[in-house]
C-alpha positions in Angstrom: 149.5 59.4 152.1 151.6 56.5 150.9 153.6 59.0 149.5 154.2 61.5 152.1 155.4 58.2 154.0 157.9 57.5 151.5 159.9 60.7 151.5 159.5 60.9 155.2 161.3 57.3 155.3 163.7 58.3 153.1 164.7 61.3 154.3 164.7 60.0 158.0 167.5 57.0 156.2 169.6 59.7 154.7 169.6 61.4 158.4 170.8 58.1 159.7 173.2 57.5 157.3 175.1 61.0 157.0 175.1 60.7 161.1 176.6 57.8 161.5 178.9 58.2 158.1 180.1 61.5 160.2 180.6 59.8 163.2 183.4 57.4 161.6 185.3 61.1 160.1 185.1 63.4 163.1 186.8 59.9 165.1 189.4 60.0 162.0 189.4 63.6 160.6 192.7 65.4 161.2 191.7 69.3 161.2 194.0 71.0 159.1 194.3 74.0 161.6 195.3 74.5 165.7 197.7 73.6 167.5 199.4 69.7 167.6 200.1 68.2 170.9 202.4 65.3 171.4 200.7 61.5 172.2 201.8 59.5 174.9 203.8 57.3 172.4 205.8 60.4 171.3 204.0 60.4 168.1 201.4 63.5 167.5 198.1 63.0 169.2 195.1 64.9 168.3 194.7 68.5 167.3 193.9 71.2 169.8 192.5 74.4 168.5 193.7 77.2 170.8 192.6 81.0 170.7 195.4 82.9 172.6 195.2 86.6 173.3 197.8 88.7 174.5 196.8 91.8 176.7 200.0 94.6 176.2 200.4 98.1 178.3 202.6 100.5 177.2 203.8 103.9 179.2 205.0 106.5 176.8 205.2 110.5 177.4 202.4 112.6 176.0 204.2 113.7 173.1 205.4 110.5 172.1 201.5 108.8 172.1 200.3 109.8 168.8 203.5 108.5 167.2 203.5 105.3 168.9 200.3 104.3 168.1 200.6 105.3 164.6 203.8 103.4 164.2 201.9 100.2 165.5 199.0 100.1 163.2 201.7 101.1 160.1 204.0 98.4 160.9 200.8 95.8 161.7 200.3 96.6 157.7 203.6 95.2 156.7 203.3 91.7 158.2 200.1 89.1 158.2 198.3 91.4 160.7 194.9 92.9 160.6 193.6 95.9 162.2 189.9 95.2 164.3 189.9 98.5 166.0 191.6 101.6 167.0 191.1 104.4 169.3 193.2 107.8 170.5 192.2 110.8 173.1 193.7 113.6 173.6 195.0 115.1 176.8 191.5 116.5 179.2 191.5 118.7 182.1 190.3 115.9 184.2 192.2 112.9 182.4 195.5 111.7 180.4 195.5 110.7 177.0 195.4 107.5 176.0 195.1 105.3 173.0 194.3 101.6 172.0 194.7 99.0 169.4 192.8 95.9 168.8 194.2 93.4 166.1 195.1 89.8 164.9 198.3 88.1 163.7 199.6 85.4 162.5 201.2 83.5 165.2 204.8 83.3 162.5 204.5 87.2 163.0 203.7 87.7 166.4 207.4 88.3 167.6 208.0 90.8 165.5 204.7 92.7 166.5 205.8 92.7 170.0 209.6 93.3 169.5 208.4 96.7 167.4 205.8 97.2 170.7 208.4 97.5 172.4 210.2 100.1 170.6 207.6 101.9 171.1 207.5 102.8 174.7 207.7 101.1 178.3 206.0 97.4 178.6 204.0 97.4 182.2 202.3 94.7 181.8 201.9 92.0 179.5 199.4 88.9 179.8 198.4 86.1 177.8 195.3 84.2 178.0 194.4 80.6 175.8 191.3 79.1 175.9 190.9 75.5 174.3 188.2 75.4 171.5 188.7 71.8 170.3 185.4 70.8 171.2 183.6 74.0 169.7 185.5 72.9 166.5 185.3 70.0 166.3 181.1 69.6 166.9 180.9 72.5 164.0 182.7 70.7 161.4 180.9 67.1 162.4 177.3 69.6 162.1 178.5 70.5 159.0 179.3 66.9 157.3 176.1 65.9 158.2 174.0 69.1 157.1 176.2 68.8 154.1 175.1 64.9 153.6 172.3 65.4 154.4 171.7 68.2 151.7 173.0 66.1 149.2 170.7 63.2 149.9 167.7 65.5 149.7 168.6 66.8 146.2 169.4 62.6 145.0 165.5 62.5 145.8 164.8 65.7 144.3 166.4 64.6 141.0 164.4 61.0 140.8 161.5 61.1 137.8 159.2 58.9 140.1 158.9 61.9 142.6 155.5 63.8 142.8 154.9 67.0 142.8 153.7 66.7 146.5 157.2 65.5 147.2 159.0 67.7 145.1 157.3 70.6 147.5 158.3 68.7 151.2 161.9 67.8 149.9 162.4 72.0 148.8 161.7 73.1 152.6 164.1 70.7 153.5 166.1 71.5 151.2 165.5 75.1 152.3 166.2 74.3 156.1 169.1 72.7 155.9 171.0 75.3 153.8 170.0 77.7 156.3 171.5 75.8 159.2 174.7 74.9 156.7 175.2 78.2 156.4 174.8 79.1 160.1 177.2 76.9 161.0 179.8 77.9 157.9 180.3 81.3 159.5 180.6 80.1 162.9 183.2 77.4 161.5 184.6 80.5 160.0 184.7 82.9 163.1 186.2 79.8 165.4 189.1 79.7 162.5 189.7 82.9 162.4 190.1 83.0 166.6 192.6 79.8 166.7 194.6 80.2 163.6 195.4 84.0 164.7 196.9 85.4 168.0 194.6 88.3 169.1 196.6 91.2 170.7 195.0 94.2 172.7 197.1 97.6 173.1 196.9 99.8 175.6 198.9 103.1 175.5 198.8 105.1 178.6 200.5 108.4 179.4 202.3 108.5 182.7 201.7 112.0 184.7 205.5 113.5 184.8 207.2 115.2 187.5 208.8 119.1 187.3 212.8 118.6 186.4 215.2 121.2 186.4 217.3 123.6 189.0 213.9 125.6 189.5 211.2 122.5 190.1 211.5 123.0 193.5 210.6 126.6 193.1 207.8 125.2 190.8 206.9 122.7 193.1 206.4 125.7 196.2 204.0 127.5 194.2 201.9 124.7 193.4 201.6 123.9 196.8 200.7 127.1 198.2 198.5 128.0 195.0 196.8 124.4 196.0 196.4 125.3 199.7 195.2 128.8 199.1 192.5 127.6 196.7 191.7 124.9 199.8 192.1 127.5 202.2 189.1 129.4 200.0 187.1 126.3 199.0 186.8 126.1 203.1 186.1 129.4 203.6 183.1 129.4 200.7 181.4 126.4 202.9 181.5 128.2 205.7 179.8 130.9 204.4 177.5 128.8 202.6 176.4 126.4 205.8 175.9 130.1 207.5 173.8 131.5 205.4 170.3 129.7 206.4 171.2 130.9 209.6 171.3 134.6 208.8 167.5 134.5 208.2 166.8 134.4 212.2 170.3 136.0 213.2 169.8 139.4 211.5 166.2 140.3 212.7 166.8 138.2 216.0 169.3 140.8 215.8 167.9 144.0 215.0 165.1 143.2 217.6 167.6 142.5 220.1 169.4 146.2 220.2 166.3 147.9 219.5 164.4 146.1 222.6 167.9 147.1 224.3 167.9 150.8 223.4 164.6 151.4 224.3 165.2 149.8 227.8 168.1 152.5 228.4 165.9 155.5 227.0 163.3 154.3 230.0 166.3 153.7 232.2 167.7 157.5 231.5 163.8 158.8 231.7 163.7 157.5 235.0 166.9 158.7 236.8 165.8 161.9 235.4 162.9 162.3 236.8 164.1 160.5 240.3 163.9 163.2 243.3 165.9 166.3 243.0 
């Protein structure tokens, strides 16, 4: 008992040592990454950690598409640029083809992405969105210096000669925990990096639907319009016919009983005159 309460003291010390250690480095600590912003002095105040994402739409012609968006992911391989995803369609009876890129740069290359963008086709819209991270950053690396002491205080135990076997056993599943949560946090350290130290840029390529040119588009134009008005013209007549149909079920007998009442009404009409007085 008296020894379960000495590791548990311990370990609870090292806890309160690597958090308040941590405390005096995340005040201190100068992250090595993000953007800098200016003090109010005019010297450089703290680091800000920005992820900025550009959102691109290009018009191009149909025939142009493929090549565009090949050209983009080609040239993306040339500078610090990395490719997340990529998709193209082709041309549908009921839609246009399109095609899309999804990648990071280097924020030293992104001008040159954008200038060959633009090579590429017609710019219809471009926006840029930023969202400040700092405070995502900076409470991952403060979790991680004090997993990280805390880690290493565990295995200073773990290495004494007075420790039991007992303690040897609690001190491993803490041991065990904590590099579980240390490496949690490493990837998510990793994937924040990855967001602020690279300019994410989405690509849309979109096919705009031309119009006939020539001497005989007016010509070409006509047709279409009367082809489209006969085929309305049709579609309208089709519903008609359809919305009548039900109705045929009482119209034709209602029909057939009508005249045939009627025609035998004139034979007794006829029977009768004829045999009227002479």
């Amino acid at each position: 008992m008296a020894s379960q309460w000495r590791v548990g003291a311990l370990i609870l010390l090292s806890v309160l040592l690597a958090v308040g250690g941590c405390a005096k480095e995340v005040s201190l600590h100068a992250p090595r990454s993000g953007l800098v912003t200016a003090g109010a002095g005019g010297g450089e105040g703290p680091q800000r950690f920005v992820a900025t994402r550009h959102r691109v739409e290009i018009s191009t012609t149909e025939k142009q598409l493929p090549k565009a968006w090949e050209a983009v992911i080609t040239f993306c391989g040339t500078i610090r640029c990395e490719v997340l995803s990529s998709s193209i369609t082709t041309k549908t009876s009921g839609s246009m083809p399109w095609g899309s890129i999804s990648l990071r740069t280097a924020p030293e290359d992104l001008q040159k992405l954008l200038a060959h963008i633009e090579t590429q086709g017609t710019i219809v819209q471009h926006t840029t969105e930023n969202e400040d991270k700092t405070l995502a950053v900076v409470d991952t690396e403060a979790k991680l210096k004090n997993l990280t002491s805390f880690r290493d205080s565990l295995r200073t135990m773990q290495a004494k000669p007075s420790v039991t076997v007992k303690d040897l056993v609690e001190i491993q599943k803490q041991l065990t925990d904590v590099q579980s949560q240390l490496d949690s946090e490493t990837t998510q350290r990793k994937i924040l990096a990855n967001e602020t130290e690279k300019v994410a840029v989405d690509l849309m390529f979109r096919v705009e639907a031309g119009r006939n040119t020539g001497i005989f588009a007016p010509i070409r134009e006509a047709f279409s319009e009367s082809g489209r008005a006969l085929a309305e013209s049709i579609a309208a007549l089709i519903t008609v016919i359809v919305s009548v149909i039900p109705w045929l079920v009482l119209i034709v007998p209602g029909s057939w009983l009508l005249i045939r009442f009627w025609r035998k009404r004139r034979k007794a009409r006829v029977g009768f005159t004829a045999a009227g007085p002479q």
